[in-house]
Structures are given as C-alpha cells and as structure tokens.
N, C-alpha and C positions, 0 to 999 in steps of 0.2 A: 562430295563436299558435305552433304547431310552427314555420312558415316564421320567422318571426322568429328563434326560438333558436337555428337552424339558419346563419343568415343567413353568408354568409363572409366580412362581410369585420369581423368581431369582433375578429380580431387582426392585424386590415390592416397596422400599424407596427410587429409586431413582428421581430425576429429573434433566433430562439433555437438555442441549443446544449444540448446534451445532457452528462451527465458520468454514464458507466457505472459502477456498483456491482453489489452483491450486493445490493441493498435496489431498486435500479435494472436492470433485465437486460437484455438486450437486444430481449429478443422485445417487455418493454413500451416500451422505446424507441421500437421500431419502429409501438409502435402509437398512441403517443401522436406521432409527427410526423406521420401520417397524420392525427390529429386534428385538430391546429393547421393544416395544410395546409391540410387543406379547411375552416377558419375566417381564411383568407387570408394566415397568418406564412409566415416564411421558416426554414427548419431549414439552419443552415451548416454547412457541409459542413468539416472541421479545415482546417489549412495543409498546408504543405507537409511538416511537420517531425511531424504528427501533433495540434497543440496547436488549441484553442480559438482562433478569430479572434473575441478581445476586443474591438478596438477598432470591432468592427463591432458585435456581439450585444446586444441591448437587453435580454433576460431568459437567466439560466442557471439549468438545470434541475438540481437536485440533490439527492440526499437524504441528502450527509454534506458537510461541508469538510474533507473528507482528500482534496482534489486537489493537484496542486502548482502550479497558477491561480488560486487563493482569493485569496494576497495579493495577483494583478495583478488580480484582479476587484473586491478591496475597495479599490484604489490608483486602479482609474478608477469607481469608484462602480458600478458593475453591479451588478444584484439577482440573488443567487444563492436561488432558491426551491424549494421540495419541488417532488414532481409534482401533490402535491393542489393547487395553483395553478391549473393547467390544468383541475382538475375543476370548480373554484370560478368561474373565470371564466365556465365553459359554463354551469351550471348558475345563474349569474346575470344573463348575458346581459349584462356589462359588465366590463372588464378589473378584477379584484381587486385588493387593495391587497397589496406584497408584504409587509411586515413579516412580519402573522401567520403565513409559510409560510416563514419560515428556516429551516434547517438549523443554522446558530449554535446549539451548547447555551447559550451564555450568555443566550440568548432565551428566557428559560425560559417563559413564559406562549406562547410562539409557537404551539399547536396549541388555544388556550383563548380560544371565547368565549362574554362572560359579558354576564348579563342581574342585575341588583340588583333585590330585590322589597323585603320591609318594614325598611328599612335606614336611619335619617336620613340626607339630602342631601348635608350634606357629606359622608358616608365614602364616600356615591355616587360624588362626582366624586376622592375621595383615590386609593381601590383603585380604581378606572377609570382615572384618570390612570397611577397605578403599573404597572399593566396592558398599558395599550398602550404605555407605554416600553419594557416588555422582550418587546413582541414579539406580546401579545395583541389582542383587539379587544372592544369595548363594544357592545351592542347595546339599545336601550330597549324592546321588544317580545322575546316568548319565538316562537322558531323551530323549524323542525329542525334546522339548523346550530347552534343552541347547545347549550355541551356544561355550561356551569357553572353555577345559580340559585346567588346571595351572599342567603341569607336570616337570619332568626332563628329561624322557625316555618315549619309546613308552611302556615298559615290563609291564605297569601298566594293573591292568584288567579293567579299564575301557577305554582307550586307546585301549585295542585288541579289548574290545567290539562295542566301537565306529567305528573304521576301519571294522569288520564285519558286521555290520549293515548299514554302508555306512552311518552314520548320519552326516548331514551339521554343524558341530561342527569343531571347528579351539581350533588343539591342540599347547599351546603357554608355552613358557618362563617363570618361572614369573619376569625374568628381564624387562619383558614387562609392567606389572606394574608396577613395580619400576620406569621406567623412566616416563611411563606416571603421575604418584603420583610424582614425583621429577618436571615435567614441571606444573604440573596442565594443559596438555591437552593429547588428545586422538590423538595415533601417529598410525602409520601402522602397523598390528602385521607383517609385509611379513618375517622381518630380525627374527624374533624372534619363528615362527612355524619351530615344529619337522615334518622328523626328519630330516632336514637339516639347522639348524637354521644359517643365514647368520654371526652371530655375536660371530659364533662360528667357523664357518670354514672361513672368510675371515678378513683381514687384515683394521684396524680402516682408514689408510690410503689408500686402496680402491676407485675406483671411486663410486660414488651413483648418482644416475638419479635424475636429475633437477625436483622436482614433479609441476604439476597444484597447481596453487592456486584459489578453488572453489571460497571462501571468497572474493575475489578481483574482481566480477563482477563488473565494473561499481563503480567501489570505491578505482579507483588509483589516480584521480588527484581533487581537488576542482574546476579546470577549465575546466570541459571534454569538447569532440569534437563528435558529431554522435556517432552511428545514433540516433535518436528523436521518431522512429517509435518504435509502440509495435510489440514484436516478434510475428507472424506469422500472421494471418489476422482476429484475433478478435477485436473487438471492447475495443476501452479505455474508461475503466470503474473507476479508481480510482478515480478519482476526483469529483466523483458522490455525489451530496449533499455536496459539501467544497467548504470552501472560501479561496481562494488563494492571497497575498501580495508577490506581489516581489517588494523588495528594491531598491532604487535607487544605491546601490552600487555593485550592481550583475554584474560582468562584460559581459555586452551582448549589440549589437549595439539594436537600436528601430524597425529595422526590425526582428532578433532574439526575441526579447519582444513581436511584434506583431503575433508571428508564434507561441508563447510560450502562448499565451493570447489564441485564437482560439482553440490551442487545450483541453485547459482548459475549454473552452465553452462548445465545441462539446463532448465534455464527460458528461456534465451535473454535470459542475461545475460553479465556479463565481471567476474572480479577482478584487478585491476590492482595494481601499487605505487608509484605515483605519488598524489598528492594531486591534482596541476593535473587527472590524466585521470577523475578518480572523479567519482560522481555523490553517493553513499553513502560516509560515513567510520566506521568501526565501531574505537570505541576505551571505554575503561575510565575513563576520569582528564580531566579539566577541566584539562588542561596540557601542555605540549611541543610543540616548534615544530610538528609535524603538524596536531595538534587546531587551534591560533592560525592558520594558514593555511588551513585548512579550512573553519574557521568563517568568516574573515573573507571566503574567495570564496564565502561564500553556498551550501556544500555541503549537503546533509544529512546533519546530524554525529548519532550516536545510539553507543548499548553495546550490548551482545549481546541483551539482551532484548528492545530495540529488531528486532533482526533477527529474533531466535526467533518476537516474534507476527508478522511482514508472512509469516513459512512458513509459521505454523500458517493463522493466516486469510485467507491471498493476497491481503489489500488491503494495500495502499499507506496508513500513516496519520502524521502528521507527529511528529516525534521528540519535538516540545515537548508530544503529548498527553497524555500519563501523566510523574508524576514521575517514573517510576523508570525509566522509556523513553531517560534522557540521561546523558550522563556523569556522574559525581559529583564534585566536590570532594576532592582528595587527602587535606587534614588538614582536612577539615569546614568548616563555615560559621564565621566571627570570632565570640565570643558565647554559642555553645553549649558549649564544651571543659569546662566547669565546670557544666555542668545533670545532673542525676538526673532524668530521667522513665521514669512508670511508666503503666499504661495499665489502664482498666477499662470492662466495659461493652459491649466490640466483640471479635468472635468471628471463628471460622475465617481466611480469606483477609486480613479487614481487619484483624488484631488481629498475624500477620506481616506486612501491608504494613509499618503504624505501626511496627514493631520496625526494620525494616529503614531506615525512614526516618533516626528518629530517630538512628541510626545513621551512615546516613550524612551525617546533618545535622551531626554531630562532638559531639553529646550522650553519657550514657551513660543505658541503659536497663536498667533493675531489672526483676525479675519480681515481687520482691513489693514492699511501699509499707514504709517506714522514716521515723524523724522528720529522715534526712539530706536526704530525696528535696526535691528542689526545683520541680518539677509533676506535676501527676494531668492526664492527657489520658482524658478521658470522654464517654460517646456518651451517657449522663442523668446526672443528678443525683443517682440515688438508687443508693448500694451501699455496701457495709461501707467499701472506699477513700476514696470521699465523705465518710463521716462522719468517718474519721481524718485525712483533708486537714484541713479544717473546725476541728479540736482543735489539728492540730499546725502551724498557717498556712501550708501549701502550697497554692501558688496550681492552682487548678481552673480548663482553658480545655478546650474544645471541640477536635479534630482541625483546624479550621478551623485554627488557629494556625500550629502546624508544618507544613501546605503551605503558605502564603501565607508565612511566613516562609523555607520552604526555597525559592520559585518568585523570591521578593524577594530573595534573598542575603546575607540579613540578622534578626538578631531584629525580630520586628516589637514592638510595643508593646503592652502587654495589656489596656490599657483601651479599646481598640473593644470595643461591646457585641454585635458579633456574636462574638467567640471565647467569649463567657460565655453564651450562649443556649439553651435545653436547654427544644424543647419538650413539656411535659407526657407527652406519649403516644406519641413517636417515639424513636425510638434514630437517631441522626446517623449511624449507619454506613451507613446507606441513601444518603446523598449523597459518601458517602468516595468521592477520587481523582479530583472533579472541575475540579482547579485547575488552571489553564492557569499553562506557563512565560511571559516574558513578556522576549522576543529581545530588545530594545532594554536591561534589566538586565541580561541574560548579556556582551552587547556590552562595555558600560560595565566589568564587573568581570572579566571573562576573557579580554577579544580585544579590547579597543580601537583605533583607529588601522588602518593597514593600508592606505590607502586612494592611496598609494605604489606598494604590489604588488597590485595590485588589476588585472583585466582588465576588459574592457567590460561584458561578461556580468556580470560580479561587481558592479559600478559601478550596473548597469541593477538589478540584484536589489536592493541595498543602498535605492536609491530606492525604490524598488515599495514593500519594506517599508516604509520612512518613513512612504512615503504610506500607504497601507494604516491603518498604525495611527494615523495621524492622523486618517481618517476614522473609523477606529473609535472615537475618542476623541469627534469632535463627531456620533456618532448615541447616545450617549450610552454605550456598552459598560462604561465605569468607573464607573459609576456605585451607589452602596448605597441602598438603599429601606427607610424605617421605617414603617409604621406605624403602629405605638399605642408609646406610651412607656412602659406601663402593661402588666404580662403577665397581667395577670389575664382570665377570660373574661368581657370584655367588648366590644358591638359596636363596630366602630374607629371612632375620631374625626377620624384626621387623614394626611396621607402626609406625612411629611418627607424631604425626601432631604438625605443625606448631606453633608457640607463635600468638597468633593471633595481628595483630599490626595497628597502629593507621593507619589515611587517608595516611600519611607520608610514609609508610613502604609499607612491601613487600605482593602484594595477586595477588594469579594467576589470578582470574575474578572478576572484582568490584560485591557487590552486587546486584545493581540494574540490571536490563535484557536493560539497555538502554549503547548504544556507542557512543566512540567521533568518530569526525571529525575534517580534517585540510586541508589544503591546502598551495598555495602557498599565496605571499604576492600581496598585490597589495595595489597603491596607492588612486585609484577610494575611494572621499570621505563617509563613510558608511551609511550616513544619509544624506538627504536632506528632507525637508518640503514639501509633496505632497500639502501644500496652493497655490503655483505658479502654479502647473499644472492645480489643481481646479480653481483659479481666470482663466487664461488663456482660459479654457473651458467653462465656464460660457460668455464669452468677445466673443468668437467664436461663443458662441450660437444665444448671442442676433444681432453680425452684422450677421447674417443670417438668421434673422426674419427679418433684416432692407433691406436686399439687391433686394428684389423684390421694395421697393420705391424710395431707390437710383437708381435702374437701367430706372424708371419710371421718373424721375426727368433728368437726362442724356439725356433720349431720347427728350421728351421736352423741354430741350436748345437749340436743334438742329435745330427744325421748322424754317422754314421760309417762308415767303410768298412774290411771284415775284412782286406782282404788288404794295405791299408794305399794303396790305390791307387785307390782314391775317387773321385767325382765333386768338383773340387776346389770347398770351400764348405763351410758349416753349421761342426762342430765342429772339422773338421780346418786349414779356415782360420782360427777361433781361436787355436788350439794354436799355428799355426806365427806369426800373426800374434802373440802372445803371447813366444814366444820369440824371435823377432827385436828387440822392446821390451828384450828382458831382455839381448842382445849388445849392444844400442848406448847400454846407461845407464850403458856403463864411461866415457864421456867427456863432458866440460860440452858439446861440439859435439852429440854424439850425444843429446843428452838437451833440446838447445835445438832440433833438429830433430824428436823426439818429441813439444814442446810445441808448435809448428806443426802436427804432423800430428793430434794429440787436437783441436785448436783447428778442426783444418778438418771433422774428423769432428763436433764437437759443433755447426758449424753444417748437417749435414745432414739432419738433420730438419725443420729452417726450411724448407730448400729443399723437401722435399718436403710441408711440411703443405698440405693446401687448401685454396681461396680462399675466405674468409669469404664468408657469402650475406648479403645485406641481410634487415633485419629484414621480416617479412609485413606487409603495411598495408592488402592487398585480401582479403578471402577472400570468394572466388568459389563459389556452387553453379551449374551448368554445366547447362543440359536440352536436347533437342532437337537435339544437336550432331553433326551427319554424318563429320566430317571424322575421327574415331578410330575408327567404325564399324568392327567385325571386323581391326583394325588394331593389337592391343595393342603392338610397340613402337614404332611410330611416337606411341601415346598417350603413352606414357610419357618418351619423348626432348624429344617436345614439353613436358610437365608439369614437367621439367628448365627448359627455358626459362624456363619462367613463374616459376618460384620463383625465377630466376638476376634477374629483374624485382623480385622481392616480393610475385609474385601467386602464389595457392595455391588449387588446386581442392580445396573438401570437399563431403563428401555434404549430404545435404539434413536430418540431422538434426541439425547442426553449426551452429552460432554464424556467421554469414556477414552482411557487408554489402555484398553487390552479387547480382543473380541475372541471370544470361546465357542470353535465348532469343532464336533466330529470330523469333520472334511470339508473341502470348501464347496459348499454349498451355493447352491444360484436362490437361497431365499432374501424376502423383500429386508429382512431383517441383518442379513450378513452382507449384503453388496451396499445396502445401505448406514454400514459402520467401517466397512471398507471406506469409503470416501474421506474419512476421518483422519488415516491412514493411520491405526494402532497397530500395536503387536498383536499376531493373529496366534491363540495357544490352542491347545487340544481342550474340549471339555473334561477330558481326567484331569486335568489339575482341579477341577472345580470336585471333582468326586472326590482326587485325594485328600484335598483339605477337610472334607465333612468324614470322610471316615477316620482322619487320624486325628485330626484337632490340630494339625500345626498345614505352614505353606512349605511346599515343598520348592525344590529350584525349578525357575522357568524353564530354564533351559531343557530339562526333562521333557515338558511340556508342552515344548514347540510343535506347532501343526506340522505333520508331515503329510501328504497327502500325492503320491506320484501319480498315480491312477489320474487323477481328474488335471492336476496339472497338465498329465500330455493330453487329458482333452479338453481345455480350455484355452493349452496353449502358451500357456504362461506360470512360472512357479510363483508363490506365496511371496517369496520374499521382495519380487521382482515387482510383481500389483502394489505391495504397500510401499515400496519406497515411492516408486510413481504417483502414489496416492497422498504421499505425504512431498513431493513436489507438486504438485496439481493443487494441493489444499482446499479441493470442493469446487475448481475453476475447470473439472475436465472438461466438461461442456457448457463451461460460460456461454452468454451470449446465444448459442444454437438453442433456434425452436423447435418443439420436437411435440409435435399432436399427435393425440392420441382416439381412437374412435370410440364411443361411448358403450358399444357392444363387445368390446373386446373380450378375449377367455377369459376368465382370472381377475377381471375387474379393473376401473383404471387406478384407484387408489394406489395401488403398491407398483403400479408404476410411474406414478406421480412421483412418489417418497424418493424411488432411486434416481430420477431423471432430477427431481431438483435438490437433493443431494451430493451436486457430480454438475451442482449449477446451471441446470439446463430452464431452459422458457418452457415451461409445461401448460398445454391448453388441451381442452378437450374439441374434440370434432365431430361436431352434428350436421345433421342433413339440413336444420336451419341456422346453423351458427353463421351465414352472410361470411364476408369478404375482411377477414383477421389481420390481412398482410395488405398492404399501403401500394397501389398500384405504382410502379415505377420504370423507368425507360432505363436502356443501359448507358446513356449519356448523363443522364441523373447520380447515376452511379461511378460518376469519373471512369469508364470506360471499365471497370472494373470486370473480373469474371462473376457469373454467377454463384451466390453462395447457398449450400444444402441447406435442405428444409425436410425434416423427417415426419412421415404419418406413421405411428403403429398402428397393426391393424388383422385384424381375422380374415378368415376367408368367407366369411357368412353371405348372402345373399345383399342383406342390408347393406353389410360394410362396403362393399364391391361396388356396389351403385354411388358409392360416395367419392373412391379413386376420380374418374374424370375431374369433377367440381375441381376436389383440390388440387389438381395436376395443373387446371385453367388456372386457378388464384395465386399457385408457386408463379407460374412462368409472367404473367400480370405483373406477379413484382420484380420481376428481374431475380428471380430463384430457382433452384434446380429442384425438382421435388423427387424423392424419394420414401417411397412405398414399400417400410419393411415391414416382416414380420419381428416380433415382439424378443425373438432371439438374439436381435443387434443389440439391442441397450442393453440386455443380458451379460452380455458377451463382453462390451464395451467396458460394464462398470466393475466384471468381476477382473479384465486384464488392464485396468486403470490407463486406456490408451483409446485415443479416440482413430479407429482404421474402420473399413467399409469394404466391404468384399459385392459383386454382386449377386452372389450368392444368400445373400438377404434380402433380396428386391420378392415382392410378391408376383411380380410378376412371372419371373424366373420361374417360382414355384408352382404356378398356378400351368406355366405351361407342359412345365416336367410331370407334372399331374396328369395334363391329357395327353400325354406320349403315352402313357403308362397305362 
C-alpha cells in the first residue's frame, strides 16, 4: 500500500511553478518541488525576464493573489492553488480538485469541507450547492479531512462519532451559512457551534465584542503616519527591479520624498520622472494627465499608503486591495455631496477607516446622530443610534454599502438585502475592508479610451485583464448567495442565488481580484510638469562644471602688486582694463568697438564650458578585472572613457544592470550582484570600449563560461533568471549565523547572505540564546524549520556547534552546521537546495577516515 502512494508518476502531467511569499518561503519551496519531483511533475524553472512561463504551467502554487501573474493566470484559465493542494493530492493518491484550495478570498468556503448530518434534503443539496460555488467541497461520509458537521443536534451519528474520535471538525448551524450566503462574506462560526450555539441561548440585544480588523493593516487613512520601517530586521526587498514615480501631488514635505527616494534605492529599485519608465505610479487624486496615462498603460497606479504598507510588509500587494490603497476622488463620488452619515457599533481602526471613507466618498460625517443625519452605518442592530434612526426615519445599512458603492463609483441602491443584514450575534466589523476595487469601473469613469497612446505591453495588459475578468465572471465570482429568506433561527430550506445585476447594482465582491482605494481630500495640485525640475537640474549641473573657473576668476581680481609692478593679471588687469573702457566711451566709434569686444568676451565662456556627457544607460558592477590592477591612473583615465560612452562603473552595493566578469566567479562582489539579477557580460566588452572608443554589441559579450557552470552546476543564464524571480527574497526570512572566526572573514558573507535576504547574525561563544525558546505545539504542530551556522573547522569554532545545536532544537529548529561553501553555492545557483554534503560534520568525519 505504501508503494502505491508513493508511486511517481501521480503527477506525471503536471507542470508547476512556484510564487514566493512570506506565507510561502523558500526553504518550503524547495521542499515541496522535491516533492512533486519525485511524484513525477515538472517544476519550471522562470523565463528569461524572471516571470512565470504561464503558457506552459498546468498548476501555480500560491498562498496569496498579490502577484503581478494573477490576471495572466486567470486570462489563460490556469489554477492558482495553496500548497495544501499538493499535501491533498499525496495524501489521496489522486490529483485533487483545485477549487477548494484557492487563494481567491472571494472564495470564501475554500478551506471548508462539510459533511450535512440531521438536516432535510433539500437544504442538503441548497448549502452544498452554495458551498462548492465559492470554493468548498461536500463530502457525504465524516473524515479527517472534514472540518464542518451542518447539524441541528449533537444526536446525529456522525456528531457522536466525531466527538469520539476527537476530530478537529467545528460542528455548526446551518444558520451560519445562511448569513454568510446572505452577506457574501465569511463570518465567525463562534455564535453558531453546538452545542451551545450563542444565537440561540442569548438575546440579539446582547453585548458582542468589538472584533480586530485584520483587513485594515495599514489601510485606514490615504495620509498615513509611521512607521516607514519593515517589520522585524530583514532586508526590503519589494522594490527590487521597479521603477518608482511619485507624483507631485503626494502630500509629503522634500525631506519625506528624499527618505522615501533612498529607500527605494537601497532596495534595489529606481525612482524615475517619467510615467512611460515607471513601474509604480504614486499619486494623491483620480486626475491629471499623469494619473490618465498611467492608468491607461497598465501601470500600477496607488497613494502613499499604498506604498507605506509594500515597506512596512515587503510584499508586493495590488493597489485595488484595500479601498483606501488608491487614489481618491477629488470632489468625491456624484451622489454623496448631500448625505450626513454617522457611524455606530464599530470600534478602533474600523470606526476611523469608515470616517475616513465616507469622507473621502464626498459625504459628510457627523460624530454624533441628529434628525439632519441621512444614514446610520452600523455593525448590529442594537444601540441608542439604532433606536433614534428607527424614530426619526434614517435609513440604517450595514458598512457593506459604502465600500461597494465607493469600489462602484457610484451610490448603489439600498434595497439589496445584503446592506440591511445584521446577524444576531456578530458585529460586521469583523468582515470590514474586504471589498475589491473593480478595474474595468475605474476605467469606464476615470481613464477611458487611450488605446491610441497605448504601447504593445499596454495593449497586451489591457487584454489579459479583459480576459481575466471574463473568466472570473463565468466561474461564477459575481455572484450573491441566499439562503433562507426568512432570518429567523430556523434550519434552511433553500439556496437562491442572486439576479445577477448590472455594474450599477448589488454584488458582494467585484469580479476582478483588484481593490479601491480612498482617502481624504486635499487641495495639493495633482499634476505638475516634472520639465521645471528637469530644466532646473540640468542649470545646476552645468554652473557646477563652471564653478571651479568662476572661483579661478575671483581669486585673480584680487591680486595686487605693492610696488605697483606686478605680475601683470588679476586686479591690476581690471583696473587698467577698466580704464581704458572709460577713455574710449567719449566717442559713438569707441563705444560701438567696446560693444564688439563685451560681445566677444560674453561669448567666452561658451568656448570654454565642457562637453555635455551623454546620459548613463549602463551601470556596470565590474569583478575580477586585471587590467587596473595596482594601476590607479590608468583606472581612472580609463573610467573617463567609459562614462564619455554612458557606461559608469559602481560598486556592488549600487543599483546596476549589467555585472562584468571573466568567468563566473564565487567572489563577494559577483554573487553579490547576482542577487540583483542583471545581465551577466564578459569583462572584454569593458576592454573593448576603452580601446576603441565606441560600445560594441552585447551580445558579443555574453558571459560564456562552460567550465565552472558544470562545476557549479547551473549555467549563467539559468542563476539570473532565478535571480531576477527571487528579486533578493532567496533566502528571505532564513537565519543563517555565522562564527566570528570564520576563513575569509564574516563581512563578505554578510554582503551575500543578506543580499539574497537572508537574517544575518554573527555567533559567539557569548552571544546567549538569539532564537526564542519554543515548543512544537507553539508552533501549530508545524515541522521544524532550518537554521544555518557557517563555520571553520578551528578548534574554537567546534566548541561552539553543541551550544547552537541546544538553542536550534529549544526553539523548535533543525540546526545545521555548514561549511561556508553552501551559501556559496546557494547564491551563485540563485536556488535555495542542501545537500548533506555540507554538514560539517560530514566533513569532519570523512577527515578522520582518511
């Protein structure tokens, strides 16, 4: 039976890509293609450019849609699935079905499957049908894989069997359906599990606890405030490979801009002032030619808060996820100018998002309730506001309202019965903030057309999305589920779905997987012409090519000579040149030969400025290169040259896309530009430029190096595409200490390890206890995750293994003890694998064999 399950060729047809997260790492990456490997799939290796080869890959593996593949994956129908997919498949010995392992939050039953015990038939197949629409699965027999019993009573036999067995299964309501099918979101089963179901033993009026709103990280106001920093002490990597534009209307002083620019560097990004060159468009306002061209090339357009969470959290997440993640509305939404809303019910974070919203929706919001007020937005039913709405006929809707009306661009209409829905024992602020924008609206009312000035890229994006959301439309994603018609607690009778209705109408979650964003108003104009800051800079440049003559010219006015007999120059040529001006302006001749010679004098500083250098379009990091060896001005004469081209050598901690070696080298400086993931050339092209004076074609110049690729293992071309899907995240997350006596020093393997985003610490014989004691129950039952020591073979170092081998396993960690060749290895074949053949200990023993 084991050879069966084991069998490999269970995923003989597949071919799957991988898409890294924080919730994805890479170490489980790594372990999960070795999985599917040896169950016979094929793990693709990215393109050239870094990206997913979609039109090959039959399953993508992911545990969030915040890649920027999603819509070409949903545009050619590709299944984007968790990783439990892969645990599900093995563990059943037949490829699984992908629905229930989406990533889609719109999928909200997607981690949910249920087993119906003493239920009548029909609400059987109602909430089953409803079920596996958004994402769940039915099962008629109770498992271990099931997580939900839909009962009445515990008396049922699968219910006793369930409690016997002790199985992690949450036996529920199916009122609890019902509301979640009546809100179109995924609420708390607490009130609704037997056998004490809240909603049955306590009073609707009832207190209920204020819930967290996860949804609202970092996505309550368009103007956040701190912090800037990414959480905890890894390296910011998001911006790796992007071209960043921030608008002149972004309200931030030019010191916030300069702090905001740096750290978009030091990530091994770029901020640009053009729109065509940007990747990222950071502005304030829903208008001005910037934002209309931006959008319409398919950029990713967001506001400052948009950027503030991708630093705080180093993911990458799409600008349409959070409303308040996008630009706003100048004078609000058409509709709202005349509304009074006030808010009850919803606390902390959610209680100023809603202010902020409504806000920026072009409403005006009260703090306290008036018989002016024209809506009560409430997370229940029951509070002092409630009852005075109710008297003074102010309309009472649910939060649902004002996102789906601000995500539509429009008031929506208040007789969907999901805005009025309020169930019994839940407060709605627990679902707040999870409304997707929905691009193809923004299109239509902000950026329509365009298709004119549109590039191929643009052309190709604009379709994707079409498609995309066309597809999302026929697996049903618009769709609203009821049901019981009837809110009372009773078992359900029926599912209706929804009429499905135009842009105008009522849908729980827009089709597309993209969200608005809003904020407040501001009057900061949204556009301004980056031409004045360019002329301005250009004007800076050149008086400071001029200020070493000026200052030259200055000093010699000054001369003078005591005995009147000088070196003739400086001030006494002045003087005398001064006064010869002032003999010959007695006559119209003498004064039309003075304007000739001012005229020839005011063209001589033309003659002497310096020759403009073309703008840089190469920046080269340089390794391995003999030829400046112990030869500093011939380096330098040379580095002349290259810039007189457009080529500029920088260091290796520097923004660069090209890296220039002999061969591919294991030094700190070449694994360490690797990470970047540039084009890697020969250092001749750097020789042939300085001996001919012109660039020769790259292509000439390609690194070839066969020799060391079959001893590293990996070819050139095959590290940097890796490298440029990795974008500095290969070893995210993974700690990886290093001993203070190491060969070679720990510096430069500092550089490469947190380069390649790794947690870099050094490890001493007093460095104490680094890793946070932890049990594996602490750890949700989880496997233990590596924990890397580099390290020599020295006497000292060796007496340090034990220690850290006690403080890995302490925290629930697997420690491993290599030599200094795995991260070597690691970062020159841009793939995080472990052979045990790098254990020290391995070595140490192969040593006394020998």
């Amino acid at each position: 039976m084991s050879e069966e399950n084991e069998r490999p060729g269970l995923l003989e047809s597949c071919q799957i890509a991988f898409v890294q997260s924080k919730s994805l790492s890479s170490t489980l990456i790594a372990q999960l293609s070795q999985v599917v490997k040896d169950h016979g799939a094929e793990v693709l290796e990215p393109d050239r450019k870094g990206k997913i080869r979609i039109a090959q890959a039959t399953h993508i593996i992911s545990n969030t849609i915040d890649f920027d593949q999603y819509a070409e994956a949903q545009a050619m129908m590709i299944p984007v699935v968790k990783f439990d997919w892969i645990k599900a498949t093995i563990a059943r010995n037949k490829v699984a079905q992908v629905r229930p392992f989406s990533p889609d939050p719109r999928m909200i039953f997607s981690s949910v499957i249920l087993t119906c015990a003493d239920i009548p038939d029909t609400d059987k197949e109602a909430i089953a049908g409803a079920i596996m629409a958004l994402g769940g699965m039915e099962s008629k027999d109770l498992s271990k894989l099931t997580t939900h019993i839909c009962a009445l009573s515990l008396d049922h036999p699968k219910c006793i069997e369930a409690k016997k067995k002790n199985l992690k299964c949450k036996i529920v309501l199916p009122h609890w359906f019902d509301d979640c099918f009546r809100l179109g979101k995924r609420i708390d089963e607490g009130p609704y599990l037997l056998p004490n179901p809240e909603i049955l033993l306590k009073a609707p009026e009832d207190s209920v606890r204020v819930p967290a709103s996860q949804q609202l990280e970092g996505a309550v106001s368009t103007i956040p405030t701190g912090p800037y920093e990414p959480t905890g002490s890894e390296k910011l990597v998001v911006f790796a490979q992007k071209k960043v534009m921030l608008s002149w209307d972004v309200p931030i002083n030019g010191m916030l801009r300069k702090t905001i620019t740096d750290k978009i560097t030091k990530s091994d990004g770029e901020v640009v002032d053009s729109v065509e060159d940007c990747d990222m468009f950071i502005c304030q306002y829903r208008d001005g030619e910037q934002y209309i061209r931006a959008s319409q090339q398919g950029k990713d357009v967001g506001n400052l808060a948009w950027l503030y969470h991708m630093i705080v959290f180093n993911e990458w997440t799409s600008p349409f996820r959070r409303l308040l993640h996008y630009p706003v509305p100048r004078n609000g939404i058409p509709g709202f100018e005349d509304m009074r809303i006030t808010l009850s019910n919803y606390g902390g974070e959610a209680r100023l998002y809603l202010e902020n919203l409504i806000t920026a929706a072009g409403a005006t919001y009260t703090r306290t309730m008036k018989s002016e007020n024209t809506h009560l937005i409430t997370a229940r039913m029951h509070s002092e506001k409630c009852e005075a709405a109710k008297d003074w006929n102010i309309e009472i809707v649910n939060h649902l309202w004002i996102e789906e009306s601000y995500a539509a661009c429009q008031v929506l209409p208040l007789n969907n019965p999901r805005y009025r829905h309020f169930p019994p024992r839940t407060n709605l602020g627990e679902v707040i903030g999870q409304t997707f924008l929905d691009e193809p609206v923004l299109r239509e009312r902000h950026y329509p057309g365009g298709e004119e000035n549109m590039d191929d890229a643009a052309k190709k994006k604009r379709k994707i999305n079409e498609r995309a959301q066309k597809n999302a439309l026929s697996v049903g994603l618009d769709r609203d589920f009821s049901v019981m018609q009837d809110s009372s607690p009773a078992p359900a009778k029926s599912v209706r779905k929804a009429r499905a209705t135009p842009v105008l109408g009522n849908f729980a979650t827009p089709a597309k997987t993209r969200h608005v964003r809003s904020g407040k108003e501001n009057d900061t104009p949204s556009v301004m012409s980056s031409a004045s800051r360019s002329a301005k800079a250009q004007a800076l440049t050149k008086l400071q090519d001029l200020a070493p003559d000026i200052a030259l010219y200055e000093k010699e006015k000054k001369r003078t000579a005591k005995d009147g007999h000088g070196v003739w120059g400086g001030k006494r040529a002045a003087d005398q040149l001064d006064k010869d001006r002032a003999d010959r302006s007695s006559s119209p001749a003498s004064r039309a030969a003075d304007d000739i010679e001012e005229e020839q004098e005011n063209k001589r500083p033309a003659k002497r400025a310096k020759m403009t250098l073309p703008d840089v379009d190469m920046r080269v990091c340089l390794t391995g290169y003999k030829r400046w060896v112990e030869n500093k001005p011939l380096e330098e004469a040379d580095r002349k040259k290259l810039r007189s081209l457009g080529i500029q050598i920088v260091q290796d901690n520097a923004p660069c896309n090209y890296l220039a070696a002999p061969g591919m080298v294991r030094t700190m400086k070449f694994l360490r530009c690797l990470a970047k993931g540039p084009d890697v050339i020969n250092s001749s092209f750097i020789t042939a430029c300085i001996e001919t004076g012109k660039r020769p074609s790259i292509k000439d110049h390609l690194l070839n190096d066969k020799s060391n690729e079959a001893r590293f293992g990996v070819n050139i071309d095959k590290a940097v595409s890796r490298a440029r899907a990795n974008r500095g995240r290969l070893l995210w997350g993974v700690p990886v200490y290093c001993t203070a006596e190491i060969p070679n020093g720990v510096d430069a393997y500092k550089n490469i390890a947190e380069a390649n985003g790794a947690i870099f610490k050094v490890y001493r014989a007093r460095s104490g206890t680094t890793i946070k004691p932890t049990t594996e129950e602490e750890d949700g039952g989880a496997a233990p995750d590596p924990v890397y020591l580099l390290t020599g073979v020295s006497p000292v170092e060796k007496q340090l293994w034990p220690k850290f081998e006690e403080m890995a396993r302490k925290g629930h960690m697997e420690p491993r003890i290599v030599m200094a060749d795995w991260l070597l290895d690691v970062a020159m074949r841009q793939e995080l694998v472990f052979d045990p053949k790098y254990l020290m200990g391995n070595r140490v023993a192969e040593g006394g064999k020998k």
